[in-house]
C-alpha positions in Angstrom: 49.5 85.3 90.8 49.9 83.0 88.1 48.5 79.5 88.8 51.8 77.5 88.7 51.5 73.9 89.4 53.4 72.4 91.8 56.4 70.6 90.5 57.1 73.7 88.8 57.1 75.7 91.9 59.1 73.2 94.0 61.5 73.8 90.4 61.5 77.3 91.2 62.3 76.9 94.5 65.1 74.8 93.6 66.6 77.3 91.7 66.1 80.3 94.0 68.1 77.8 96.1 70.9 77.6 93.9 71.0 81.3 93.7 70.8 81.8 97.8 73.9 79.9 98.1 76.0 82.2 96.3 74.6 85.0 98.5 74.7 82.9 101.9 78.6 82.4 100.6 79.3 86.1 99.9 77.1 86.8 102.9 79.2 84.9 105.2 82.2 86.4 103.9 81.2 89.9 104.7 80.0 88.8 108.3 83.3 87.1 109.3 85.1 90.5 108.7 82.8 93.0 110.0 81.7 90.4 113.0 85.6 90.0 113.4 87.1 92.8 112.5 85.0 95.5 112.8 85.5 96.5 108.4 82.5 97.2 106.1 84.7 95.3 103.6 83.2 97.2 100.1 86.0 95.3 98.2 84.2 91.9 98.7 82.5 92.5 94.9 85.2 92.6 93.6 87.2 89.8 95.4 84.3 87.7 94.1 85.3 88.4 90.4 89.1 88.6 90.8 88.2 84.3 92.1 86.4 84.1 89.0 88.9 85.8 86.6 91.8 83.7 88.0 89.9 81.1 87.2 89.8 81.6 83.7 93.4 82.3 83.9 94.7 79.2 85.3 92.5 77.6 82.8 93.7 79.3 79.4 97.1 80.5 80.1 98.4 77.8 82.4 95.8 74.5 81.5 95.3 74.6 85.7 91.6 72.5 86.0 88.8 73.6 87.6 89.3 71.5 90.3 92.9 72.9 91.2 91.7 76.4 91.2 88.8 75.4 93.6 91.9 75.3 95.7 94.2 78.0 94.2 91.9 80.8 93.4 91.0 81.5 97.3 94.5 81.0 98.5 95.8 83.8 96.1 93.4 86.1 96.7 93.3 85.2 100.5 97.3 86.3 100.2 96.3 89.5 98.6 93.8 90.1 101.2 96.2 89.2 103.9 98.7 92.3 102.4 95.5 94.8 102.2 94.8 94.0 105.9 98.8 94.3 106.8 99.9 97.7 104.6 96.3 99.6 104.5 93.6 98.3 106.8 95.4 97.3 110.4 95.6 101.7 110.2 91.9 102.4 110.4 90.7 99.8 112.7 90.4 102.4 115.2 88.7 104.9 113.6 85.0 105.3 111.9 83.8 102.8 109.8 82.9 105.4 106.8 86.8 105.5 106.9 87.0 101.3 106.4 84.0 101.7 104.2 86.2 104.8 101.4 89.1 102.7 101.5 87.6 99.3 100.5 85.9 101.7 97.9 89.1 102.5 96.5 90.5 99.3 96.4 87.5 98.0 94.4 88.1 100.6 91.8 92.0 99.8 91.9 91.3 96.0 91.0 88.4 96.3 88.8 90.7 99.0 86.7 93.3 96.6 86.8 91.3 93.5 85.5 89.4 95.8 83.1 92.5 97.5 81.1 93.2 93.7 80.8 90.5 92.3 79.6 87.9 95.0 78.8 84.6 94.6 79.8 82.8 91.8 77.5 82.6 88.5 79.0 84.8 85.9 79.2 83.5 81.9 79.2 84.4 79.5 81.4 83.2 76.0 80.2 81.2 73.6 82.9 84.1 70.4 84.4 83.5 67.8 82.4 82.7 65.4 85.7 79.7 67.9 86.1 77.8 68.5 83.3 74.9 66.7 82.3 71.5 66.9 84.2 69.4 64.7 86.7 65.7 64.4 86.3 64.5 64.8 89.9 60.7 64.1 88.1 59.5 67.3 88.8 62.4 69.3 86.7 65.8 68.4 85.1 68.6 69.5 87.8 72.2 70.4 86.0 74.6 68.5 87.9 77.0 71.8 88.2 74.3 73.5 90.2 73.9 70.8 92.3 77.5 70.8 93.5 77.6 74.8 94.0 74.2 74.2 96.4 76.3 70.8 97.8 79.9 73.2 97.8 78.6 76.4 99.2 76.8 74.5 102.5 79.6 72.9 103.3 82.1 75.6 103.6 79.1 77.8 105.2 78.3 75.5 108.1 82.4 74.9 108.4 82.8 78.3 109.0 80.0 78.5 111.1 80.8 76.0 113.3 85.1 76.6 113.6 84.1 80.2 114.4 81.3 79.9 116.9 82.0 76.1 118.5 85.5 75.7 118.7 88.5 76.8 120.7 90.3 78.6 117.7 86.4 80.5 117.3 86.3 81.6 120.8 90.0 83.3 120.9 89.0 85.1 117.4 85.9 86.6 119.1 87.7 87.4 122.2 90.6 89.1 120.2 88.5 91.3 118.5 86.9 92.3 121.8 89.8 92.3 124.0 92.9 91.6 122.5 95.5 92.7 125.6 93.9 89.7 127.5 94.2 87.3 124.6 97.5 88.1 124.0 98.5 87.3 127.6 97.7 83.9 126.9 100.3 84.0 124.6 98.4 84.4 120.9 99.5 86.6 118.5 96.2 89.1 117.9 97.7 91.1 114.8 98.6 87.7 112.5 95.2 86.4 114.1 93.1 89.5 112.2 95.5 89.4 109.4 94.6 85.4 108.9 90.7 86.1 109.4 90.8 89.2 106.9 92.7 86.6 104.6 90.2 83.7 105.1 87.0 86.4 104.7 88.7 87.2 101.6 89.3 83.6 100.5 85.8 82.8 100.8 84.6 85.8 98.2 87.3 84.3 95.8 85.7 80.7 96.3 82.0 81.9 95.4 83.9 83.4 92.1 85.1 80.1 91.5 81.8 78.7 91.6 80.2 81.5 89.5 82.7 80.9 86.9 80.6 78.4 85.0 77.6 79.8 85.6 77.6 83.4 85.7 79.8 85.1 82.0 83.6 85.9 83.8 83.9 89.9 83.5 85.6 92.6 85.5 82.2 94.2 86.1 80.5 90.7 87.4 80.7 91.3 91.1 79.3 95.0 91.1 75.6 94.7 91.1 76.3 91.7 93.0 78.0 93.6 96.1 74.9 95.8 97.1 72.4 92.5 97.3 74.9 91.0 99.7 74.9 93.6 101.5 71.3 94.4 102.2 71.4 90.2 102.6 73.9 90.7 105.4 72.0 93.9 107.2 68.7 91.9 106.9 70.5 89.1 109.1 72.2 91.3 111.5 75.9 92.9 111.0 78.4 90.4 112.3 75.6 87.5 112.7 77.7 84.2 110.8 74.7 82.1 111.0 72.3 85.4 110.2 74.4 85.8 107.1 73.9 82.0 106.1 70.0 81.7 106.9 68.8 85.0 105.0 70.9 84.4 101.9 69.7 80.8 101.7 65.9 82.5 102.1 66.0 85.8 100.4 67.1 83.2 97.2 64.6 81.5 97.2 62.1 84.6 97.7 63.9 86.2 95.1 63.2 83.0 93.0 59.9 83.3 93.4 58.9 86.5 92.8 59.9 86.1 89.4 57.2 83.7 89.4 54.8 86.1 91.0 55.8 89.7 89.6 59.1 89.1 87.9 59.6 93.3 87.4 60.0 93.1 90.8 62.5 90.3 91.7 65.3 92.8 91.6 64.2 94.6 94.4 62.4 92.4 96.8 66.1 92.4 98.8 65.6 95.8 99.2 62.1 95.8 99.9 62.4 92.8 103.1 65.4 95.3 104.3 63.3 97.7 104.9 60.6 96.1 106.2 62.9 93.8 108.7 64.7 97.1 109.8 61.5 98.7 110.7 60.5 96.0 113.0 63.8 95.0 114.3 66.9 97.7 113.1 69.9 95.2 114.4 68.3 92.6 112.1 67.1 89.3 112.2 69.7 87.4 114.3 71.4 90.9 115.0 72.3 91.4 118.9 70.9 94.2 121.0 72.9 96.8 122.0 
């Protein structure tokens, strides 16, 4: 191990941080609709980069800021998630999930085609707001203020969800609707639009982290495909379904992942994969994953 003084390790850790918040974003995303909905939701990739291309679009074909597409971005792709879950998904609900799993497949390769007959597949750059860039010297490393806010951006909206899903009155009928939705509708609420909303929001929040990513990560059609399989190991390694599991291991696999390239950088691409095993051997529903 290399003998790394502190302030560049609490640097490093930092950073990992920075990078564990786009996961515990993604993360959440795919545990609100397979907790809710019951959908191994393979599309999320690529939700993640059609937030990030829209992004670019609003900002060179229409002069939208980055601050208005914060807003936008999710709220389009949430409506095209909210027409997947009405004309495709609501039919498989009942059925395995490989058949939930083929059919997200699909529609990743339909809207990464789309996006890359556009724009091929080089990258496309997305310049930092101007109320963010610059840098804060924290004394022990020089902090850009952009990844500051995404750390800031992506807790907030993760302990939001967290709490409206698992403390609140609105929470409680989703879980319930999911689980028995002939006694939920009794009281009157409408299950279907209910599912079709939470598919929409799920959706809305992989468009979000593709908004943040924008300034960071090169924009390209082919930017959430690698990207899909870490968040999903993240997501098993926290327990299928688990909001909070999802939050709490992509926060921490970040940061491990942060610093094993410290430690043995040829193997910071795997060390997901590596903890996923490991965790599933000693507990196979995951960390905060429920026995059956």
């Amino acid at each position: 191990m290399p003998n790394l003084p502190f302030p560049a390790l609490l640097s490093q850790l930092l950073l990992g941080l920075v990078n564990g918040s786009f996961y515990a974003i993604l993360s959440l995303g795919l545990a609100v609709i397979f907790g809710l909905l019951n959908v191994i939701n393979f599309a999320h990739g690529a939700l993640f980069m059609m937030g990030a291309v829209l992004t670019w679009m609003g900002l060179n074909y229409f002069n939208i800021s980055y601050w208005a597409m914060l807003v936008l971005a999710p709220v389009i792709a949430g409506l095209f998630g909210m027409l997947t879950e009405r004309l495709l998904l609501r039919w498989i609900y009942k059925l395995d999930h490989l058949y939930g799993l083929l059919l997200t497949l699909g529609i990743t390769l339909l809207i990464e085609g789309v996006f890359r007959s556009v724009y091929g597949v080089s990258g496309l750059p997305y310049d930092t707001p101007d109320a963010l860039q610059g840098a804060t010297d924290l004394g022990f490393m020089i902090l850009p203020n952009y990844r500051a806010w995404v750390v800031v951006a992506s807790l907030s909206i993760c302990f939001t969800t967290w709490f409206v899903i698992e403390k609140t009155r609105l929470g409680a009928y989703l879980r319930a609707g999911t689980e028995n939705p002939r006694l939920v509708e009794a009281f009157g609420v409408n299950v279907p639009l209910m599912i079709t909303l939470t598919y929409g929001f799920g959706v809305a929040l992989a468009a979000f982290a593709g908004v943040l990513a924008a300034p960071v990560i090169q924009v390209s059609p082919l930017m959430g495909q690698n990207l899909i399989i870490v968040v999903f190991a993240i997501v098993v390694i926290g327990g299928m379904g688990s909001i909070m599991g999802a939050i709490l291991t992509g926060l921490g696999l970040g940061v491990i992942e942060g610093l094993t390239k410290v430690v043995y950088p040829e193997a910071s691409s795997t060390v997901v994969f590596v903890v996923m095993v490991i965790v599933l051997l000693i507990r196979p529903t995951g960390l905060f994953g429920k026995e059956k």
